[in-house]
C-alpha positions as CSV (number, residue, x, y, z in Angstrom):
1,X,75.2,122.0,104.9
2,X,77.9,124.4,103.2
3,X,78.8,121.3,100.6
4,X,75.5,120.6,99.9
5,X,74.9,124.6,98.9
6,X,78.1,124.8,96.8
7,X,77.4,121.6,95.0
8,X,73.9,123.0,94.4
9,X,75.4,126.3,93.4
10,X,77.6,124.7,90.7
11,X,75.2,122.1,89.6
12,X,72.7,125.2,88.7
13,X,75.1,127.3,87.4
14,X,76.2,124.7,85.1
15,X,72.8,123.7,83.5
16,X,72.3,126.6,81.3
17,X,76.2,126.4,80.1
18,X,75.5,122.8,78.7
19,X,71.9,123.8,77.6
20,X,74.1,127.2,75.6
21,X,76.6,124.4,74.6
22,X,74.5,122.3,72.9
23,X,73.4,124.3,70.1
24,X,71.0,126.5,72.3
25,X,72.8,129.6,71.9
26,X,72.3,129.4,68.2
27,X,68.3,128.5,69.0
28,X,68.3,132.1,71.5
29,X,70.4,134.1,68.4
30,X,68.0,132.8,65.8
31,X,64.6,133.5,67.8
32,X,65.6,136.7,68.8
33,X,66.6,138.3,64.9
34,X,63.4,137.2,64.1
35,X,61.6,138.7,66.7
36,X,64.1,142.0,65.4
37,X,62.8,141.6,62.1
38,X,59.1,141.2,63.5
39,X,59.7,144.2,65.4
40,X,60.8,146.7,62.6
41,X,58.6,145.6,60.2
42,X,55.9,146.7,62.7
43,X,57.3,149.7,63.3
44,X,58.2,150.5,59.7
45,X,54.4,150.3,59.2
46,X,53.9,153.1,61.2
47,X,53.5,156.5,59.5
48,X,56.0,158.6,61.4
49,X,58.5,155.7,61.4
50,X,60.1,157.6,58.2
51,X,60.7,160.6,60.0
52,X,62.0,159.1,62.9
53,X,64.4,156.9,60.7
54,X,65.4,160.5,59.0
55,X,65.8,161.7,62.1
56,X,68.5,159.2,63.4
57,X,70.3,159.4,60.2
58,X,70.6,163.3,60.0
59,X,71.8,162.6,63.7
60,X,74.3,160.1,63.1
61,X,75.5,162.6,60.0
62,X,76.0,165.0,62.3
63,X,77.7,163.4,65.0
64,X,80.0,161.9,62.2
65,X,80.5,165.3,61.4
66,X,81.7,166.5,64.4
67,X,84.2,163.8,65.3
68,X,85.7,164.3,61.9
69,X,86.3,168.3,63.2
70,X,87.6,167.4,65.8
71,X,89.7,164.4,64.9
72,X,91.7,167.5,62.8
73,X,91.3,169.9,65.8
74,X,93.5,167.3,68.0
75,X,96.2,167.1,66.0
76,X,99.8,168.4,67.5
77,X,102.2,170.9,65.5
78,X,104.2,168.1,65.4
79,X,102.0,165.6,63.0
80,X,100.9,166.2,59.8
């Protein structure tokens, strides 16, 4: 019973390797930028989808901020 299980085991396992092999993996990518696209065009339809977009920006800006402070806070006595 234990070779027919690990035989099974591999066999599924292996199925959606070749099926990913064959050019599906490009079909999966493909399906699911459009879908992506789909999505935020929805969403950028929306009316507070602007400030929610400024939102993310101003926090990005910030946290870019921040690492740059502290990128020059980190530095020894020894570097310039």
């Amino acid at each position: 019973m234990k070779p027919f299980n690990v035989l099974l085991s591999i066999a599924l396992l292996s199925v959606p390797v070749t099926a990913l092999a064959e050019g599906g993996g490009a079909r999966v990518i493909a399906r699911m930028q459009a879908q992506r696209d789909e999505s935020m065009a929805r969403f950028l339809e929306r009316e507070d989808a602007k400030a929610i977009v400024r939102a993310q920006q101003a926090a990005k800006a910030r946290l870019a901020t921040r690492m740059a402070s502290s990128a020059h806070s980190e530095r020894s006595v020894d570097q310039p």
